[in-house]
C-alpha positions in Angstrom: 0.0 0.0 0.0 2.8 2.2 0.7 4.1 2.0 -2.4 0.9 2.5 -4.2 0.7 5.9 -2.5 4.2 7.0 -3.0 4.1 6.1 -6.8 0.8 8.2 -6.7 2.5 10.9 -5.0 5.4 11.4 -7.4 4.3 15.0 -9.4 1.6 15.7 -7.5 3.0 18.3 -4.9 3.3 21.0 -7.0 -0.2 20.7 -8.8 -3.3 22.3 -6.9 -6.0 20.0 -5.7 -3.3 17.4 -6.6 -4.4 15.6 -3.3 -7.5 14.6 -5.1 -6.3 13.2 -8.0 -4.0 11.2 -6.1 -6.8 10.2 -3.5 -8.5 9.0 -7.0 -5.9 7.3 -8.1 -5.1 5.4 -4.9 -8.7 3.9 -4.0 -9.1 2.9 -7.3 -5.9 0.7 -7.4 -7.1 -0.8 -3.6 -10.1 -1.7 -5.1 -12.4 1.0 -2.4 -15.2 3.1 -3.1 -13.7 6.2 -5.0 -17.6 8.0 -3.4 -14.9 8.9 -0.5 -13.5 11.8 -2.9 -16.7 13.6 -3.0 -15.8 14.6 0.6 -12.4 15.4 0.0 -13.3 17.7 -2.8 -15.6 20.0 -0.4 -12.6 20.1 1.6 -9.9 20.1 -0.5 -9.6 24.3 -0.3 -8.7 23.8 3.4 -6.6 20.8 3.3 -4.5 23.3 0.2 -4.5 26.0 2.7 -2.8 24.0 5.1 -0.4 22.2 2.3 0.6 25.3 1.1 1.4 26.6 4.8 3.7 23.8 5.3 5.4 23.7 1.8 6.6 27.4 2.2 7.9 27.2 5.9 9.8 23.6 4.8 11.4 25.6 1.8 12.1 28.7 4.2 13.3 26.5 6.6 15.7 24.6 4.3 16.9 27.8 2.7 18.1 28.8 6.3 19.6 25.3 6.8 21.7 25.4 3.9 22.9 28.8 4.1 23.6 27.8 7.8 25.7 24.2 6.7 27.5 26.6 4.0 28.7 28.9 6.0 26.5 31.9 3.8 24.0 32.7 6.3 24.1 36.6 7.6 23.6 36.1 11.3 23.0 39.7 11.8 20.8 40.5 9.0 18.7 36.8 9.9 18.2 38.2 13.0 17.5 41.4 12.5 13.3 43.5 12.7 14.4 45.6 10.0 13.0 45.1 6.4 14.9 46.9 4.0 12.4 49.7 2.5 14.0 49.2 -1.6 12.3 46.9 -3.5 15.3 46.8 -5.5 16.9 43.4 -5.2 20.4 44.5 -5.5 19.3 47.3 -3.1 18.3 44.8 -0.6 20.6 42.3 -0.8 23.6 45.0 -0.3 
């Protein structure tokens, strides 16, 4: 079953209401009543909320790591309140 769903999974993250499709997918191949989906749809919008929520602090989050494991990571400026006004990239970043 595991594998089912991880073979299901693979190019789904980055599609919205991918979860559904997937969901389709999955109790198909188990041989279960695909009626379950009709309840995931009506939810879906706040199951995506809560996806996307977690997608972007995991890729903030890993940003900070790596910069951190390289040795790039401005301690000062990551810890810093102020946001730089410019919304200039090279601006900012200077």
């Amino acid at each position: 079953m595991i594998a089912v769903i991880a073979i299901a999974s693979f190019g789904i993250a980055g599609v919205g209401g991918g979860a559904t499709f997937a969901a389709v997918a999955v109790l198909t191949i188990m041989g279960l009543d695909i009626t379950v989906v009709a309840i995931l749809v009506s939810i879906e919008a706040l199951i995506d909320m809560a996806r996307t929520a977690l997608n972007i602090s995991g890729s903030m989050l890993s940003g900070v790591m790596t910069a951190k494991s390289n040795g790039t990571l401005d301690k000062e400026r990551y810890d810093s309140e102020h946001i730089p006004e410019s919304r200039d990239p090279e601006q900012a970043v200077a």
